[in-house]
C-alpha positions as CSV (number, residue, x, y, z in Angstrom):
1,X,55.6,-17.6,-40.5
2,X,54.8,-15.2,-37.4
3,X,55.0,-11.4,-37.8
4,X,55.7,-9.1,-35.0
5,X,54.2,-5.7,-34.7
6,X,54.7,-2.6,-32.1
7,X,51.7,-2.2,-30.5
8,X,51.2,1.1,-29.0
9,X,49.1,-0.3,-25.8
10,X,51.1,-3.1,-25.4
11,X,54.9,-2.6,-26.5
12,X,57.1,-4.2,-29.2
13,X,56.9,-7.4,-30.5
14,X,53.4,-8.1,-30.0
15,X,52.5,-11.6,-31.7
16,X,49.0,-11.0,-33.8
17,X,47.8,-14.5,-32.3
18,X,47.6,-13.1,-28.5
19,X,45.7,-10.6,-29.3
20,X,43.1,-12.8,-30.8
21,X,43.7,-12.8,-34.6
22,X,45.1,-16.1,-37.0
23,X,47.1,-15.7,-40.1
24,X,47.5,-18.3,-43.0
25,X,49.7,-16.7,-45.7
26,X,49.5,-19.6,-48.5
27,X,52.1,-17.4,-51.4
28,X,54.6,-15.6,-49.2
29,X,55.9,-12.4,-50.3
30,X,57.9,-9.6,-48.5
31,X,55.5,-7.6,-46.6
32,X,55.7,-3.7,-46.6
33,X,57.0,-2.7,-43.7
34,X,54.5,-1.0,-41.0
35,X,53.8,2.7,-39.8
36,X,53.8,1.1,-36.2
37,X,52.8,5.2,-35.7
38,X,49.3,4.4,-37.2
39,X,48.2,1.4,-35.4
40,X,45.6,1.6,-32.7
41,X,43.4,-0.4,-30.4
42,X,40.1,-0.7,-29.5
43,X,39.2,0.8,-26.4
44,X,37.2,-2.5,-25.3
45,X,38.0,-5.1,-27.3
46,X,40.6,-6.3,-30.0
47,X,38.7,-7.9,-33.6
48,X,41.0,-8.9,-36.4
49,X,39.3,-9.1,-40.1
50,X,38.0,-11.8,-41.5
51,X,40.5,-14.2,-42.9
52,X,40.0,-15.8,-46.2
53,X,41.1,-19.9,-45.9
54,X,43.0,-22.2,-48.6
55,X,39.1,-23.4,-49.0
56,X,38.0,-20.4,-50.0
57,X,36.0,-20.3,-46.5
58,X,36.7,-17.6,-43.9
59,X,37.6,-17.7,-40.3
60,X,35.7,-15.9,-37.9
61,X,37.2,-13.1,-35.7
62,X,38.2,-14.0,-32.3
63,X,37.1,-11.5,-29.8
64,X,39.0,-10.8,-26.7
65,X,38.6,-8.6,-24.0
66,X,41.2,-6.3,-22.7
67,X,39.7,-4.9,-19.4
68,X,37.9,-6.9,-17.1
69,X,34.5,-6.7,-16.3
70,X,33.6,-4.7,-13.5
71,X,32.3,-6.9,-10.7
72,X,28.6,-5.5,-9.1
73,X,28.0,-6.4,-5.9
74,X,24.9,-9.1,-5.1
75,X,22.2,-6.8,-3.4
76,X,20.2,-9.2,-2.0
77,X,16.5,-7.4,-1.1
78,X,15.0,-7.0,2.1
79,X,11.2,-8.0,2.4
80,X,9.4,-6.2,5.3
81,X,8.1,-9.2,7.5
82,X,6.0,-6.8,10.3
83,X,4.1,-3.7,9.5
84,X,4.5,-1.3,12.3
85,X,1.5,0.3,13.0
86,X,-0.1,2.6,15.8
87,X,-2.5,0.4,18.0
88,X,-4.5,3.3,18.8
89,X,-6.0,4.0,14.9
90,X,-8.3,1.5,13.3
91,X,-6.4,0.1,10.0
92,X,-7.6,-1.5,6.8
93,X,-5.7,-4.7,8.6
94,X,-7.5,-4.6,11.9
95,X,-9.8,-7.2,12.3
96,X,-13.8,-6.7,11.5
97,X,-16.5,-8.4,14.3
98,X,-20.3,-8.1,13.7
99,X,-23.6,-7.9,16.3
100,X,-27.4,-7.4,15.1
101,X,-28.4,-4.9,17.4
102,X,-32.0,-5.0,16.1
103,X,-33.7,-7.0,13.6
104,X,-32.9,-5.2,10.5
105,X,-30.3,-3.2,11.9
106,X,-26.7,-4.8,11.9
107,X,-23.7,-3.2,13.6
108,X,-19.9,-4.3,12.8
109,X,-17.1,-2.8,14.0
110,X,-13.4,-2.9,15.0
111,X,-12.5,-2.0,18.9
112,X,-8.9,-0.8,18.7
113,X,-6.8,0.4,22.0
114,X,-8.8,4.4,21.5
115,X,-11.3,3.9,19.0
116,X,-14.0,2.5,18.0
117,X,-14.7,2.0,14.1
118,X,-18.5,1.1,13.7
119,X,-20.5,0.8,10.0
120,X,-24.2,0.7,11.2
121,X,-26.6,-1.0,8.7
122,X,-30.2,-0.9,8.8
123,X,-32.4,-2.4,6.2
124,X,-34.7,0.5,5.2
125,X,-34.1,4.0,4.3
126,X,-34.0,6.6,7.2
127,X,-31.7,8.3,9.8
128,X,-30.3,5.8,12.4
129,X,-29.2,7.2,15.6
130,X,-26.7,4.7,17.7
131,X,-24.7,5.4,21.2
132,X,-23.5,4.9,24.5
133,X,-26.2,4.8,27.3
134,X,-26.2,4.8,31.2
135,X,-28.9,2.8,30.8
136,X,-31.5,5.3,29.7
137,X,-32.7,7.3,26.9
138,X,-31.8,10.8,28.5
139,X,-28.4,11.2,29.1
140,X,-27.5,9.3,26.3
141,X,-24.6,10.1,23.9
142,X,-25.6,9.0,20.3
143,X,-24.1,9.8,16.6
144,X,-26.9,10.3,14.5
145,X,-26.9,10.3,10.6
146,X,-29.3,11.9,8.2
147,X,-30.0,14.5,6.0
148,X,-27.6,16.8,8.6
149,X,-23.7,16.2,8.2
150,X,-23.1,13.0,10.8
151,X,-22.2,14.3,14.4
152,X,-22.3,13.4,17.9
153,X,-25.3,14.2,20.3
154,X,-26.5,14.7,23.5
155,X,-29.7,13.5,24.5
156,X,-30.9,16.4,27.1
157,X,-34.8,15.0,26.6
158,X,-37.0,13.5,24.5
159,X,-38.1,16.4,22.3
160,X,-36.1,17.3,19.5
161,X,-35.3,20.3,21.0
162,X,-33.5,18.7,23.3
163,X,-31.1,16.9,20.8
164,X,-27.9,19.1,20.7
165,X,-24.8,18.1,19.3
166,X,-21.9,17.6,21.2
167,X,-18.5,19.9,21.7
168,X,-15.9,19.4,20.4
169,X,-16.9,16.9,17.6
170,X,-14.4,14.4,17.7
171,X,-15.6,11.8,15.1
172,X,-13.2,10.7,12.1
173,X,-14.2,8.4,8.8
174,X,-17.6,9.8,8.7
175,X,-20.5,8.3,6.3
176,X,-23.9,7.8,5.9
177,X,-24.9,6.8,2.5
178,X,-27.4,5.0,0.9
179,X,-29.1,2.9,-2.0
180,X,-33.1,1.3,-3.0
181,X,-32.8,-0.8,0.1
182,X,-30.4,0.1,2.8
183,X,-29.3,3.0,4.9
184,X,-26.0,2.8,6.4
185,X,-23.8,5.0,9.2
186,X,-19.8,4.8,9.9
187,X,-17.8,6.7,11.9
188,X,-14.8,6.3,14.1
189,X,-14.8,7.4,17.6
190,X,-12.6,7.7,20.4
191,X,-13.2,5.8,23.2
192,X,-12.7,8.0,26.3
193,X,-13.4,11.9,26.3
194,X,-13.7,14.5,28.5
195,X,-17.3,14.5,30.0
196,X,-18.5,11.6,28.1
197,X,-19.7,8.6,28.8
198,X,-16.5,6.0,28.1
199,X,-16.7,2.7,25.7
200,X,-14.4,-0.1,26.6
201,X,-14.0,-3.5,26.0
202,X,-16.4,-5.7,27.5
203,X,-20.0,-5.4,28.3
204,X,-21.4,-1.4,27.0
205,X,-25.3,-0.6,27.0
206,X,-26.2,1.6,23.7
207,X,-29.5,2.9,22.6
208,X,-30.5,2.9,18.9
209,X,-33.0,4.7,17.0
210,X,-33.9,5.1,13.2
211,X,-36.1,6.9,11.1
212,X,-39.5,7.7,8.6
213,X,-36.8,9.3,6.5
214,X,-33.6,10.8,6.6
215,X,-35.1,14.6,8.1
216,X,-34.4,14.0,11.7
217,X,-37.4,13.4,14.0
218,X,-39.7,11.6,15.7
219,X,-38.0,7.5,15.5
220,X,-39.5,5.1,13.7
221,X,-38.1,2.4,15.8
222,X,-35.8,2.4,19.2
223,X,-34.5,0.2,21.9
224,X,-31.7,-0.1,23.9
225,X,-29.5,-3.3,24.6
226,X,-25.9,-4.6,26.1
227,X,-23.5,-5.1,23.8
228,X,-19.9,-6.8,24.8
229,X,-17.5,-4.9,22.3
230,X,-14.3,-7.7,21.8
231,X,-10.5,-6.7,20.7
232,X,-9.0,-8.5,18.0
């Protein structure tokens, strides 16, 4: 037997079956007749009721959808494969070389296309002074670390007097820190300013001094030697 029903989404003379449901009637009697006015769907999905079997077991509900799915598009993600950076600024990626200036006293640093990152570190504790030289003492442009906030300097003479700091300062990524055994000094500096003496790649003479302690004075140990800076 197959019953027909009105269905208010779908018209008259909807069979139950395509819209998902089985019926097994097993003692057949006039059904009462249907308020067609009552009936209603499922905004997603049609379910009929469980439907008891001849067995005594039941037959699951058949769930079918009435809309289709909406279809997403497939965004596939885009992996950076450069990082774009500017040449002239020392980054976390640029490469790192290293030079022992001194015995005890190590220098590494990164020689980018304006500046020069340095980390000077000297095995003691004390100021360390380190800079470009025409190949003297006086006249020499150092930056100094110690118990004074780090800066650049001018080397007018050899009294202390004669150690001003230079104008403007210019330096970026300052530090000097240190801990029992070791003193260290880092700054960034560009490579070519106004009336100072100019680091480039290639062979650069720098003097180097360092300390008792960290109150600047009198070196405990200096020098001066040629040191060919390399790009990565």
């Amino acid at each position: 037997l197959v019953a027909k029903v009105n269905d208010p989404c779908l018209g008259s003379g909807v069979e139950p079956e395509s819209l998902g449901a089985t019926f097994k009637f097993t003692n057949y009697t006039q059904p009462t007749p249907v308020d067609t006015a009552t009936l209603t769907r499922a905004p997603i999905a049609f379910q009929a009721a469980n439907t008891q079997t001849e067995s005594g077991g039941t037959i699951a509900p058949t769930n079918r959808p009435t809309r289709r799915p909406t279809k997403f598009p497939t965004v596939t993600p885009v992996l950076a494969t450069s990082i774009s950076t500017n040449t002239g600024l020392v980054s976390a990626l640029s490469c790192t070389k290293s030079v022992e200036v001194a015995e005890g006293l190590l220098m590494e640093y990164t020689l980018g296309s304006t500046t020069l990152k340095a980390k000077l570190t000297y095995e003691g504790i004390g100021w360390i002074g380190f800079g470009r030289s025409g190949g003297d003492m006086i006249g020499s442009e150092v930056v100094i670390g110690s118990s004074n906030p780090v800066q650049k300097y001018r080397l007018n003479g050899k009294a202390q007097s004669l150690v001003n700091p230079e104008l403007p300062q210019t330096l970026q990524d300052t530090a000097f820190t240190q801990n029992t055994t070791h003193t260290v000094l880092e700054y960034t500096k560009i490579l070519n300013e106004a009336d100072e003496l100019t680091i480039s790649s290639g062979d650069n003479v720098f003097v180097w001094a360092y300390g008792w302690d960290n109150t600047l004075a009198y070196h405990r140990e200096r020098g001066s030697r040629s040191i060919s800076l390399e790009t990565c």
